[in-house]
C-alpha positions as CSV (number, residue, x, y, z in Angstrom):
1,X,-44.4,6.7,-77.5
2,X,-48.2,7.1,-77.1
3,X,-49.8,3.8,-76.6
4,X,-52.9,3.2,-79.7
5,X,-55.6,5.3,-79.2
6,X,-53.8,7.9,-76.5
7,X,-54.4,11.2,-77.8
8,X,-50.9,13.5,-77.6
9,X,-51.6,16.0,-74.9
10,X,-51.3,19.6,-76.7
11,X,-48.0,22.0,-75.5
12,X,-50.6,24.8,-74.3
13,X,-52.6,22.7,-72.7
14,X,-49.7,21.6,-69.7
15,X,-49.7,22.9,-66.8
16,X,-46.6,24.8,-65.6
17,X,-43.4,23.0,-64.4
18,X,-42.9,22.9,-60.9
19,X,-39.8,21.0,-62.1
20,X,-38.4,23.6,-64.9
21,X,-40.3,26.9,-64.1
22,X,-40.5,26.8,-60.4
23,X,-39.2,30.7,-59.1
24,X,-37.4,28.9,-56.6
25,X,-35.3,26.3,-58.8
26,X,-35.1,28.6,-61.9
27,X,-35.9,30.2,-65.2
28,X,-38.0,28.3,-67.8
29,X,-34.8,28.7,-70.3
30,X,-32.5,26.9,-68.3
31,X,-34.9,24.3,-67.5
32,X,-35.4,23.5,-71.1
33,X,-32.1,22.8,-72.0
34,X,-31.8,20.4,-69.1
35,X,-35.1,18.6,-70.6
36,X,-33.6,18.0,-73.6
37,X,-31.0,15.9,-71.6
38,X,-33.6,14.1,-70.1
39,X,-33.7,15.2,-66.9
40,X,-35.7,17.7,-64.7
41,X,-34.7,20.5,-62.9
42,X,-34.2,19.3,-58.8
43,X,-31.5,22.1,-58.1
44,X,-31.8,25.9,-57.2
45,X,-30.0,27.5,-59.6
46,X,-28.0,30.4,-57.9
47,X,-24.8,30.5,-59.5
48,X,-24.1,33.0,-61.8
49,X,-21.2,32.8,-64.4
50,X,-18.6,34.6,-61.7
51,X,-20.1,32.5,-58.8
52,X,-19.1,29.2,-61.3
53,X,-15.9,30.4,-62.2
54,X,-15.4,31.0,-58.3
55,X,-15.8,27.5,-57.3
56,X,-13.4,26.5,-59.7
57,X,-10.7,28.7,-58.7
58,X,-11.6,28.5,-55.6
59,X,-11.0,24.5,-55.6
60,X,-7.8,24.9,-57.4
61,X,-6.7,27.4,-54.4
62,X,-3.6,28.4,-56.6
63,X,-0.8,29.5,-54.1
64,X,-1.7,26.9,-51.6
65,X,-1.8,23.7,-54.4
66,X,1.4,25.3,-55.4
67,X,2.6,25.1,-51.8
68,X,1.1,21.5,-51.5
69,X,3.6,20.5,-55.0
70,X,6.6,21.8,-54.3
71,X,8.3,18.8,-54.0
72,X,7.2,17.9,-57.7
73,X,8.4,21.2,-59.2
74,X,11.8,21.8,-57.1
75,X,14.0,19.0,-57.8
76,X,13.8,20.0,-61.3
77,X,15.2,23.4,-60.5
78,X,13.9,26.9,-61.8
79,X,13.6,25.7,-64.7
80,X,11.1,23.1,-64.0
81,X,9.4,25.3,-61.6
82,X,8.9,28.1,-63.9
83,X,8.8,26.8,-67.2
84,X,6.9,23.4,-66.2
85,X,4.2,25.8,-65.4
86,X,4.3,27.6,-68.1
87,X,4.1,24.8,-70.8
88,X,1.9,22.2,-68.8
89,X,-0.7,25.5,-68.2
90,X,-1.0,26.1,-71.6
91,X,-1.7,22.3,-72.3
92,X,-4.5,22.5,-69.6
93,X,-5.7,25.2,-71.2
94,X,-6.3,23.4,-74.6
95,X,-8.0,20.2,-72.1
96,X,-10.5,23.4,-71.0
97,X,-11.0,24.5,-74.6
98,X,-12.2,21.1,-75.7
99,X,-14.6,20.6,-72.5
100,X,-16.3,24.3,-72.6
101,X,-17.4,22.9,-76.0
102,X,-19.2,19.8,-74.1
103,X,-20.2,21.4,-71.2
104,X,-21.9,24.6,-73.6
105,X,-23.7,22.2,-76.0
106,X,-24.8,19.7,-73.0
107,X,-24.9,21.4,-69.8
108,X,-26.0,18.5,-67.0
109,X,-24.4,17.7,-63.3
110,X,-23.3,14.6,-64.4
111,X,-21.5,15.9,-67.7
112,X,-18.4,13.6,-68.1
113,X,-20.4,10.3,-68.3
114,X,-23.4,11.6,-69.9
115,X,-21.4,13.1,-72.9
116,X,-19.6,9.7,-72.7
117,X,-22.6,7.7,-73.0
118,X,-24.4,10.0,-75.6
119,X,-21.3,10.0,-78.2
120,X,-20.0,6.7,-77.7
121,X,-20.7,3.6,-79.9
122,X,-23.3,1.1,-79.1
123,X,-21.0,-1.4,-77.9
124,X,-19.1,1.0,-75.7
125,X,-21.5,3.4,-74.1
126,X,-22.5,1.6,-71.6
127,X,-19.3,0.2,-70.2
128,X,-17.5,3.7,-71.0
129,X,-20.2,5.9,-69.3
130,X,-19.5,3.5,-66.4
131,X,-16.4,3.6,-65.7
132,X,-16.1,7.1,-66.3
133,X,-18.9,8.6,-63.9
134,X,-16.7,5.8,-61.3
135,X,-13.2,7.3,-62.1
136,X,-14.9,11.1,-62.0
137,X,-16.4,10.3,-58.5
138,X,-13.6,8.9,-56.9
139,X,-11.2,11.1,-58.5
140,X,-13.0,14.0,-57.0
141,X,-13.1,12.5,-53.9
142,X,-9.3,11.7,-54.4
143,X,-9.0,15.3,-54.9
144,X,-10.9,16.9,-51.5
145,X,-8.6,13.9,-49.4
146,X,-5.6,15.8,-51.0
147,X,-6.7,19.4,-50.6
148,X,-7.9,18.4,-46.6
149,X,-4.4,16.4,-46.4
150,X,-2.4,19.1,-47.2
151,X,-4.5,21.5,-44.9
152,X,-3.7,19.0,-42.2
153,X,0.5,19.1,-43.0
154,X,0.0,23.1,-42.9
155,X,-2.2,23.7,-40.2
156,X,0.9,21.5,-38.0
157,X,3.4,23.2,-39.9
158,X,2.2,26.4,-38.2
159,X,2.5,24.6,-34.9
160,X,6.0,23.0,-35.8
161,X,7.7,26.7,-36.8
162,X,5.4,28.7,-33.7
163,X,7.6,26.1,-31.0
164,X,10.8,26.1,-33.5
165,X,10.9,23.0,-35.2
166,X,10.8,21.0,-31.6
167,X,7.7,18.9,-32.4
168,X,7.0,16.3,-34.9
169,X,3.3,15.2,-35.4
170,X,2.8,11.6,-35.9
171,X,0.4,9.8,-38.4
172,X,-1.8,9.9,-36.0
173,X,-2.4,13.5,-35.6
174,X,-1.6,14.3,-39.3
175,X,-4.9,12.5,-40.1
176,X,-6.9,13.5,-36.5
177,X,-6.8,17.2,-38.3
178,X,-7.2,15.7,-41.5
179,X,-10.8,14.0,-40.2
180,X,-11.6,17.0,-38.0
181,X,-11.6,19.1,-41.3
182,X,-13.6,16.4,-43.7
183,X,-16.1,16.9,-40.9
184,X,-16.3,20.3,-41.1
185,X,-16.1,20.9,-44.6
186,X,-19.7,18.8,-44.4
187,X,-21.2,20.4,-41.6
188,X,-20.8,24.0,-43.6
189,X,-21.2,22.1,-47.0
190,X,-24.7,20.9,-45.9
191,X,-25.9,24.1,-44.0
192,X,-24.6,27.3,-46.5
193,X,-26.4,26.0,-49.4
194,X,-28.0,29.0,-49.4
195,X,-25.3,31.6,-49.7
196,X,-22.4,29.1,-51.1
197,X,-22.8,30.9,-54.5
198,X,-22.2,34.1,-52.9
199,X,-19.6,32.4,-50.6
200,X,-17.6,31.8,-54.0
201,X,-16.9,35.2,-54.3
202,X,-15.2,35.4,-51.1
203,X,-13.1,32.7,-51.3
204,X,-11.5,34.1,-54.8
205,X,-10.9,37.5,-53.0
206,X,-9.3,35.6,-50.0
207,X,-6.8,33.8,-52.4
208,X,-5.9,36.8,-54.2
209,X,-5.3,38.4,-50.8
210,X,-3.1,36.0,-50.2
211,X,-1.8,35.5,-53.5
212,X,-0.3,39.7,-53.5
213,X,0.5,39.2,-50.1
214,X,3.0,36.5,-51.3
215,X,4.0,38.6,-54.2
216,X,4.8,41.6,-52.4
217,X,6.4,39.9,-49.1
218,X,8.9,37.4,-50.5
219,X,10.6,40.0,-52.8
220,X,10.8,42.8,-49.9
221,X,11.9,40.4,-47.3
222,X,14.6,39.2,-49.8
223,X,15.8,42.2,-51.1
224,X,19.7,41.6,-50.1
225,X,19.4,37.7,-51.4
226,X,17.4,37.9,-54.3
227,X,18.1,35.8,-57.3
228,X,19.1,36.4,-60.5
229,X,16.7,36.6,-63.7
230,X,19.5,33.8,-65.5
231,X,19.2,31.9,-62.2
232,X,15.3,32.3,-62.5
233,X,14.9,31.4,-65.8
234,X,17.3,29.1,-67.4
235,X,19.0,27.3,-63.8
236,X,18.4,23.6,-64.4
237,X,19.2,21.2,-61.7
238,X,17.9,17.6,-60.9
239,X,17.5,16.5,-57.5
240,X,16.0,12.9,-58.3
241,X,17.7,10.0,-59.8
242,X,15.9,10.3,-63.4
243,X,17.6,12.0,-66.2
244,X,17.4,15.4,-66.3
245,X,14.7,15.7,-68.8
246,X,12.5,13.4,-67.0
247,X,12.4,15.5,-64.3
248,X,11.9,18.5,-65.8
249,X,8.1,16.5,-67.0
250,X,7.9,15.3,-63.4
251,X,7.6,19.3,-62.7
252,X,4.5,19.3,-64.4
253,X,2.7,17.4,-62.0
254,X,2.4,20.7,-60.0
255,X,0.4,22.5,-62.8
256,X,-1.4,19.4,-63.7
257,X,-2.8,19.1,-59.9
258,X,-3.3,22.4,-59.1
259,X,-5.2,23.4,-62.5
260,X,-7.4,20.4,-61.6
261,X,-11.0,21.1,-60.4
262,X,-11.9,23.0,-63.7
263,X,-14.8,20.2,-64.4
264,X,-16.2,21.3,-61.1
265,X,-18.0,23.9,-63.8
266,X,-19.9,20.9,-65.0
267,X,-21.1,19.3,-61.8
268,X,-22.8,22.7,-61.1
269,X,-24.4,23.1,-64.6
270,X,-27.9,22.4,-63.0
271,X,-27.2,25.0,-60.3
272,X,-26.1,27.5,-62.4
273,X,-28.2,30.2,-64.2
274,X,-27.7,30.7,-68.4
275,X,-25.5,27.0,-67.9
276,X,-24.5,27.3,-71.7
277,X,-22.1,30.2,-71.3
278,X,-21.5,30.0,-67.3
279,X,-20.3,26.5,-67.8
280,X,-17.9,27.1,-70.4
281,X,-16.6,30.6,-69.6
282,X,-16.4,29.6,-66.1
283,X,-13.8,26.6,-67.1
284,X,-11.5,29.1,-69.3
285,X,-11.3,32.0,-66.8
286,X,-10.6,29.6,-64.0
287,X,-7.6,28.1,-65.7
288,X,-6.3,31.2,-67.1
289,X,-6.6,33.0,-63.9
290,X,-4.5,30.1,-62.6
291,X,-2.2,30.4,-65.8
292,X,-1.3,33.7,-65.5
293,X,-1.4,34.2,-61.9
294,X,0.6,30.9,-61.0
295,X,3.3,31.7,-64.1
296,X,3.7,35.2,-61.7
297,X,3.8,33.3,-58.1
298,X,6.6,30.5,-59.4
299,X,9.0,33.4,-61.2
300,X,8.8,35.3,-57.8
301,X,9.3,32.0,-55.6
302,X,12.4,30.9,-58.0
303,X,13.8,34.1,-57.0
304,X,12.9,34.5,-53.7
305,X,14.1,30.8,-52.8
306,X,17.2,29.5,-51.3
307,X,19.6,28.2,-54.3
308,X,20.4,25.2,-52.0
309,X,17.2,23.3,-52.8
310,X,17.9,20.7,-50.8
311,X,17.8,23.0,-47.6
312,X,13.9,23.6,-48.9
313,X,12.7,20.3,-49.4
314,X,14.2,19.1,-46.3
315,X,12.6,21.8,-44.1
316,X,12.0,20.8,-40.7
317,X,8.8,22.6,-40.7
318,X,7.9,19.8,-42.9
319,X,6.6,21.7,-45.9
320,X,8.9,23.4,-48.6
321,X,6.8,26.7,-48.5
322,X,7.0,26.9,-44.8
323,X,11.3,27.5,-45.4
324,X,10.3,29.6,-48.1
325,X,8.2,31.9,-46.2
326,X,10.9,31.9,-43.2
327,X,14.2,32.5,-44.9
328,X,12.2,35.7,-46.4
329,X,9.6,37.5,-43.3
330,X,11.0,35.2,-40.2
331,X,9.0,33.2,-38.0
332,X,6.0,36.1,-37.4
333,X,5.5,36.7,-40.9
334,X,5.7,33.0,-41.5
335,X,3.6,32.5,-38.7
336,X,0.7,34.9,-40.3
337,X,1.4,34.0,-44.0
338,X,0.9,29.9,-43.7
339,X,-2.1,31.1,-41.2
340,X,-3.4,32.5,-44.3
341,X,-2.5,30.0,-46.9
342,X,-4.2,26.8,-44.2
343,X,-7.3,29.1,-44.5
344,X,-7.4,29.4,-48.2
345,X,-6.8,25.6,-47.9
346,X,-9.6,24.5,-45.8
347,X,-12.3,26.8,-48.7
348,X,-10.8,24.7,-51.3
349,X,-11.7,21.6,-49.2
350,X,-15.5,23.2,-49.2
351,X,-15.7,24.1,-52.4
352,X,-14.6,21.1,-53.9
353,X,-16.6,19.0,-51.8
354,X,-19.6,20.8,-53.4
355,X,-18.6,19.7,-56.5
356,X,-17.8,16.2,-55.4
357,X,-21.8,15.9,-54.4
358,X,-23.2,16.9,-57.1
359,X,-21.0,14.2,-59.6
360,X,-22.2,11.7,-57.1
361,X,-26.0,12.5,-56.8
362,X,-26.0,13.0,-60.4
363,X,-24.2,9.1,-60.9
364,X,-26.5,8.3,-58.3
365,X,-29.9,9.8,-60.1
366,X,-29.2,7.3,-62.7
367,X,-28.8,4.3,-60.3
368,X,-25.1,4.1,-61.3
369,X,-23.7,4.1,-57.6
370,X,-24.1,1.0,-54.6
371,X,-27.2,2.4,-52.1
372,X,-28.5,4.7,-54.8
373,X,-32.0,5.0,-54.3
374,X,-30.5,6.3,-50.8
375,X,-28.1,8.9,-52.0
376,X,-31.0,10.1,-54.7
377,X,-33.0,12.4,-52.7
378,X,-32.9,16.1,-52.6
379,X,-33.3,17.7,-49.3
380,X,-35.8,20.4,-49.4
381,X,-35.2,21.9,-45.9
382,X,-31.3,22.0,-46.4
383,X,-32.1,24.1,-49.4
384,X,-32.2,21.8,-52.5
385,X,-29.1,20.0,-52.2
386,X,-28.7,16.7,-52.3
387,X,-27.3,16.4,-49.1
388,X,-26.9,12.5,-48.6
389,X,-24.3,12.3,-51.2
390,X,-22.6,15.1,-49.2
391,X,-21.8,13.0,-46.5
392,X,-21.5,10.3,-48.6
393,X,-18.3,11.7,-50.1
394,X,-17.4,12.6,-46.5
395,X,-17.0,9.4,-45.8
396,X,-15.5,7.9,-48.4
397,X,-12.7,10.8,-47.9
398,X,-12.1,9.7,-44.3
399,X,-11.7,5.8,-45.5
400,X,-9.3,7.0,-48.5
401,X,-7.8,9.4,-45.7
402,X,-6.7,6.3,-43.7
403,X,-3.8,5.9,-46.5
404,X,-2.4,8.5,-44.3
405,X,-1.6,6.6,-41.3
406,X,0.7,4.0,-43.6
407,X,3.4,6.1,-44.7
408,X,4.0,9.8,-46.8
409,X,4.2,7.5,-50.0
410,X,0.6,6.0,-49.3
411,X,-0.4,9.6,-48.4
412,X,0.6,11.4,-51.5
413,X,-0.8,8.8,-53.8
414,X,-4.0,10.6,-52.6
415,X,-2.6,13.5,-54.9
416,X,-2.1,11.6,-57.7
417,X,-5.0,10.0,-58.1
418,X,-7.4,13.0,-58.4
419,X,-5.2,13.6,-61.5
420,X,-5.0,9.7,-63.2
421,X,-9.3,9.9,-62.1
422,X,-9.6,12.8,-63.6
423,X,-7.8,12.5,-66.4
424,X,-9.6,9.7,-67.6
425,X,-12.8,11.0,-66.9
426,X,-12.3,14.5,-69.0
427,X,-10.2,12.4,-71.4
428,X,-13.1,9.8,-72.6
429,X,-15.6,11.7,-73.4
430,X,-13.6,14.0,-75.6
431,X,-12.1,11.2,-77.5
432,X,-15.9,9.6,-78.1
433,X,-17.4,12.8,-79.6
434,X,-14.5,12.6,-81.9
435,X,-14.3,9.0,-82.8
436,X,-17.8,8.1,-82.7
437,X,-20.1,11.2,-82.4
438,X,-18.8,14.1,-84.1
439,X,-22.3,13.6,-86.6
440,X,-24.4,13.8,-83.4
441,X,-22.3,17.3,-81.8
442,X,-24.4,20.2,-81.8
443,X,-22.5,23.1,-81.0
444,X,-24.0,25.3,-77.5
445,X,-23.2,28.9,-77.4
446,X,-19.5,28.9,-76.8
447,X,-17.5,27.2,-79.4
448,X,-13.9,26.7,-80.8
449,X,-15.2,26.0,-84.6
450,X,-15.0,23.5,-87.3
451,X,-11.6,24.2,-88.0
452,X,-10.1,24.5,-84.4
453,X,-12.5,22.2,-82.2
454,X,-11.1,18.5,-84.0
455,X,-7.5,19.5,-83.3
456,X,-7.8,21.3,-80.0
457,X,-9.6,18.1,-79.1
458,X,-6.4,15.6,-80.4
459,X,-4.5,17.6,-78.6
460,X,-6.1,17.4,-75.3
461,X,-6.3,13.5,-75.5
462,X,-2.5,13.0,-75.6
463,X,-2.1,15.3,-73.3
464,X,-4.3,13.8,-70.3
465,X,-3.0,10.3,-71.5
466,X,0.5,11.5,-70.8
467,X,-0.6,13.1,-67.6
468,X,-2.1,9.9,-66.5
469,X,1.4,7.9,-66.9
470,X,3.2,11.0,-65.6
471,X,1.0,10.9,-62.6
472,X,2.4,7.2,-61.8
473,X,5.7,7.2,-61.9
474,X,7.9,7.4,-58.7
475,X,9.0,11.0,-58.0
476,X,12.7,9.9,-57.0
477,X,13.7,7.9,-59.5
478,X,13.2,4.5,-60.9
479,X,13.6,1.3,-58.6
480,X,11.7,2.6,-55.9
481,X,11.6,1.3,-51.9
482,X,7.9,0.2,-50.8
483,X,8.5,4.1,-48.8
484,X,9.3,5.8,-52.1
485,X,6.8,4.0,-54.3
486,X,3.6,5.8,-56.0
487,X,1.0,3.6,-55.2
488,X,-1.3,5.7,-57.8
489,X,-0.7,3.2,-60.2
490,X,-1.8,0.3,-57.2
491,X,-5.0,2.4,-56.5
492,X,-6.1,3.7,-59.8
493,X,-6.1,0.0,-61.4
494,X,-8.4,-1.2,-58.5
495,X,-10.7,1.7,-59.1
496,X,-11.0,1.7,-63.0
497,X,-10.5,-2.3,-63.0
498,X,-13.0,-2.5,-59.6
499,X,-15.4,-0.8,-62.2
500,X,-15.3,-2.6,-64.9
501,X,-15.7,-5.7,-63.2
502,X,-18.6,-5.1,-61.1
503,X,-19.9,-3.6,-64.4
504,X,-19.8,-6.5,-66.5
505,X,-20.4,-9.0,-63.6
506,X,-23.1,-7.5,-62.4
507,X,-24.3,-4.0,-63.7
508,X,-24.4,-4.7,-67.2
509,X,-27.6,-6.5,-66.1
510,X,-29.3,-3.1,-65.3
511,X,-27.3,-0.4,-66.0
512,X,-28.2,1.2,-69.4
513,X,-26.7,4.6,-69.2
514,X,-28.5,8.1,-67.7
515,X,-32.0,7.7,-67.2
516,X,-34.7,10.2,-67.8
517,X,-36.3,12.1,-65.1
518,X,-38.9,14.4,-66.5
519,X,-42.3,13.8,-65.5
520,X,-44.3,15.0,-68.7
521,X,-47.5,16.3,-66.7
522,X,-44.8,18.9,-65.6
523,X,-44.0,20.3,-68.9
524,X,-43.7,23.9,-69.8
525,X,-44.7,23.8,-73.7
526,X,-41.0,24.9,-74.2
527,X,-39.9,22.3,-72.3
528,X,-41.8,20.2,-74.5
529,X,-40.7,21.9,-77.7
530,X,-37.4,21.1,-76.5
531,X,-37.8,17.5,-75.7
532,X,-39.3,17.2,-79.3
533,X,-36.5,18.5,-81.1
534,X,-34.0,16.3,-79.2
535,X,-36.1,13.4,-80.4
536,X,-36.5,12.0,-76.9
537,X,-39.8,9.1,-77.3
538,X,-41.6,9.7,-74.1
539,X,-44.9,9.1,-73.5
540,X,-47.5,11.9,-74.4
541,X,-45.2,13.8,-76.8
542,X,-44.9,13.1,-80.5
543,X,-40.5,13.8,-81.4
544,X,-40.1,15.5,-85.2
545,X,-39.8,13.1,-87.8
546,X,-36.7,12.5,-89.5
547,X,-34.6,10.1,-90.6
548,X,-31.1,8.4,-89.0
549,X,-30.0,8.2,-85.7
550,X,-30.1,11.3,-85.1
551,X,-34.2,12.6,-86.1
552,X,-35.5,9.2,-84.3
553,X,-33.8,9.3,-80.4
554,X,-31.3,12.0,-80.7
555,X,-30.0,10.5,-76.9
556,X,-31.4,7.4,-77.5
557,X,-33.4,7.7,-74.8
558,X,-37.6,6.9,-74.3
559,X,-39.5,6.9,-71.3
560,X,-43.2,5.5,-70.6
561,X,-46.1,7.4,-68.4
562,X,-45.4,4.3,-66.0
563,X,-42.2,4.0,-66.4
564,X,-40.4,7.1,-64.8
565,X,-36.6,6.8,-64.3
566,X,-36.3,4.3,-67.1
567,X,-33.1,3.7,-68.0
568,X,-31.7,5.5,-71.8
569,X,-31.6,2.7,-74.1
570,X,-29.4,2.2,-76.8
C-alpha cells in the first residue's frame, strides 16, 4: 500500500513497460495477464499456439516412447498393448481437460506450484506449493534422463544389429552416450533460443515421418505373417508373475509415460503469445494427437509382431522394437528405421529440456531452489533465456544418469519417476482448487463448465493417484530380487520427503510462496488496471475495494517500492 501522504501515481501518467510492452519480449495483452500473477514479463514470447502444442508432442516423441515401453505393454499381450492404450489415453485425456482450465485462467512458467499456492488453504500453501514446484522439477528432469537413456539403448542398438548381435555395450558406454547427449541437448538448448519455436515445427513433422513410415513398413514387410484382428484385439496373455488383470494395468504405464510432457504447455506460458488459449489448446491437441495416433501405431504393432513375445522382449539387439522392426524390413530397413526413431529421440531430449528450464528458473525466480539468486538471471545475449538453469538441469540429469551404471533396474526407475513426479505435481494443484479454492477460480478463455469442470477434475485426481502407485510396483511380479526391484518408490520418497524436510527445517523460515516481480515504475496503465482488479497491494496502486478474501489480495500477495521480490504472503 501507499505509505501516508504518498500520492497514487495516475495509470496515464506511467511510462511504458520495458517489462510487459517491450516489441522484443511481447504484446501489452499478454503482459497484463502475467501482471496480474505478479510477475513481469523476462521471456520473448515466440511461441505461437502450434509452436506450444509442438513442444509437447514433440517431448512425448510418440513412436519412440512407445518403443522405450515395450516391455510395460507386451507381457500383457495385445490386449494390454492395444486396449491399455486405449483406456489409460482417454484417462490422460480427462488429467489434460482439468489442467487447460488452470493453465487458461492463470497462465505463468511456474503454473503447477503457483496454482497450488494460490488455491490452497492457509495452513497448506506454503508447504504444498513447496513440494510441488520440487516434485515438478525433478520429475521433469527424471523425464529428459529417461528420454536421453533410451536414446542411448537405441543409438547402440543400431550398432548391436549393424555387426549382428556380436557386441554388448557395457554400463559404461550405455551412459558415455547417454552424457555425450545431455551435453548436446544443452549446447543446442542454449544457442537456438531464437528459432526453437520454429524448431517445434520440425520436430512434429520428423515424428510423423517416422510415425507413417512405421505404419506403412511393418504391414508391407509382413504381409505373409500378419496377425489376425481376434489375435489383435482380444489375445490376452501374461508374461509376469502377477495375475492377469494386474498386468493388463501394468500396460498402462506405457500410455501414462509417453503421454507425459503435456504440462510442458505451462512452463512456456510466458514464452508463448495469446498464453490463455495457446496454453490450453496446446495440452488437448498434444494428447489427442498422441491418443489417436498411438491407438493406430499399437493395433498395427500387435499385428505386425511375433506371437512368441518372449522372442521380442528377449531380443539380442536389446530393445523390443529393434526385433520388431527386423522380423518385418531385415537388418537395412531396421538399420534406417531405428536411425530414424534415435533421431526423433534425441529432439525429445531438446525439447523437454526446454521445458525443464523454464520450471526451474521459474521455482528459482521465487527463491524456491538451493543457489537461486544464481540460477535467476536471464541471459540477454543467449536470447532471453534463462540459460543457467539450462545447465543446471544438465547437470542434475548426468548425476540422476549415474543410476545407469548400477543395474537396468536402477536405470529404469529413471522412467518411473518422471511419472510418480509428475503426477503429483499435476495432481495437487487440481485437488486444491477443488477443496479449498473453487470460490477463488476464475475461469480464462478455455473452459469445461460448471457442470463438467468439478467432475472432470475428481476424475483426474484418482486417476494420477492410481498412476503414482502403478508407477511403483515391480514390473515382474511381486517379491522382487534387488535386480528386479523398482527403486521408484526408493527415489520418489527421498525427493517428496527430502522436500518437506528441508521445508519445514529450514525453508519455512523464508519461503512464503511466489513472489512478485513487477516493478511498478514499469507499468503499462493496463497492466495496472490489471494488477488492480486482481487486488494485488503494491506500492503506488490503489486495488478495487471489496469485501472477502477475494476483493482485498485476490493472490494474497503485496509488494513495497523497496521491497521488490517480496515474497506472497498469506
Amino acid at each position: 500500500m501507499s505509505s501516508q501522504g504518498e500520492s497514487s501515481p495516475k495509470p496515464e501518467d506511467r511510462r511504458p513497460s520495458m517489462a510487459g510492452a517491450h516489441p522484443e519480449l511481447g504484446g501489452a495483452e499478454d503482459a497484463a495477464v502475467l501482471a496480474k500473477l505478479g510477475y513481469k514479463q523476462e521471456l520473448r514470447r515466440n511461441f505461437t499456439m502450434i509452436e506450444v502444442f509442438g513442444i509437447a508432442f514433440s517431448i512425448m516423441g510418440l513412436l519412440p516412447s512407445i518403443a522405450s515401453t515395450l516391455s510395460y505393454s507386451i507381457p500383457a499381450g495385445p490386449v494390454g498393448l492395444v486396449w491399455g492404450w486405449f483406456l489409460a489415453s482417454g484417462f490422460i485425456f480427462i488429467v489434460g481437460l482439468a489442467m487447460a482450465d488452470l493453465g487458461s485462467a492463470m497462465p505463468t512458467s511456474g503454473g503447477l506450484y503457483w496454482w497450488t499456492h494460490f488455491f490452497s488453504s492457509p495452513a497448506t500453501r506454503n508447504p504444498l506449493s513447496f513440494l510441488v514446484g520440487y516434485s515438478n522439477t525433478i520429475g521433469l528432469v527424471g523425464g529428459l534422463c529417461s528420454i536421453d537413456y533410451g536414446f542411448s539403448l537405441m543409438f547402440l542398438s543400431v550398432i548391436v544389429i549393424a555387426n549382428d548381435g556380436n557386441y554388448t555395450p557395457s554400463n559404461g558406454a550405455i551412459y558415455g552416450v547417454f552424457l555425450a547427449c545431455v551435453i548436446c541437448h544443452g549446447i543446442l538448448a542454449s544457442t537456438l533460443s531464437r528459432v526453437m519455436g520454429k524448431l517445434q515445427t520440425v520436430f512434429v513433422i520428423m515424428n510423423f515421418v517416422l510415425i507413417f513410415a512405421t505404419i506403412i513398413a511393418l504391414p508391407v514387410g509382413r504381409a505373409m505373417n500378419r496377425n489376425s484382428g481376434s489375435y489383435i484385439f482380444a489375445d490376452t496373455e501374461n508374461l509376469t508373475t502377477w495375475p492377469t488383470g494386474w498386468a493388463f494395468m501394468l500396460a498402462w504405464l506405457s500410455p501414462i509415460w509417453t503421454i507425459g510432457g503435456f504440462d510442458s504447455c505451462v512452463h512456456m506460458s510466458e514464452e508463448a503469445s495469446n498464453a490463455t488459449r495457446a496454453v490450453p489448446y496446446g495440452i488437448l491437441m498434444a494428447i489427442g494427437s498422441c491418443w489417436l495416433f498411438g491407438f493406430i501405431l499399437v493395433i498395427v504393432i500387435a499385428g505386425c509382431m511375433d506371437t512368441n513375445l518372449s522372442n521380442i522382449l528377449e531380443s539380442p539387439f536389446g530393445q523390443p522394437m529393434a526385433q520388431i522392426y527386423y522380423d518385418a524390413v531385415g537388418k537395412q530397413g531396421t538399420l534406417g528405421l531405428m536411425s530414424l526413431l534415435f533421431i526423433v529421440q534425441f529432439l525429445m531430449g531438446l525439447s523437454i529440456l526446454v521445458a525443464a528450464s523454464r520450471q526451474s528458473w521459474a521455482f528459482s525466480r521465487d527463491g524456491a531452489l538451493p543457489f537461486s539468486k544464481f540460477f535467476r538471471p536471464i541471459s540477454k545475449k543467449f536470447g532471453y533465456i534463462p540459460l543457467r538453469t539450462i545447465w543446471g538441469c544438465v547437470g542434475l540429469a548426468a548425476l540422476l544418469g549415474l543410476l545407469s551404471l548400477i543395474a537396468p533396474a536402477a536405470a529404469q526407475a529413471l522412467f518411473s519417476l518422471a511419472v510418480a513426479g509428475n503426477n503429483l505435481a499435476w495432481g495437487t494443484p487440481i485437488f486444491a482448487r477443488i477443496v479449498w479454492g473453487q470460490r477463488k477460480f476464475k475461469p480464462g478463455p478455455f473452459y469445461t463448465g460448471d457442470r463438467l469442470s468439478i467432475p472432470i477434475a475428481w476424475t483426474a485426481i484418482i486417476f494420477l493417484v492410481f498412476g503414482i502407485f502403478l508407477s511403483m510396483f515391480p514390473v515382474g511380479g511381486p517379491n522382487p530380487t534387488p535386480a528386479t526391484m523398482n527403486y521408484t518408490v526408493v527415489i520418489n520418497s527421498a525427493v517428496w520427503g527430502g522436500s518437506l524436510i528441508y521445508y519445514f527445517v529450514d525453508a519455512r523460515k523464508w519461503f512464503t510462496g511466489p513472489k512478485i516481480t513487477i516493478d511498478t515504475d514499469d507499468l503499462t496503465a493496463e497492466q495496472a488496471e490489471a494488477i488492480r482488479e486482481e487486488g494485488l497491494i503494491v506500492n503506488g496502486l490503489q486495488p478495487v475495494q471489496g469485501s472477502g478474501e477475494e476483493a482485498t489480495l485476490g493472490a494474497g500477495r503485496s509488494l513495497g517500492r523497496d521491497e521488490k521480490n517480496v515474497s506472497v504472503i498469506s
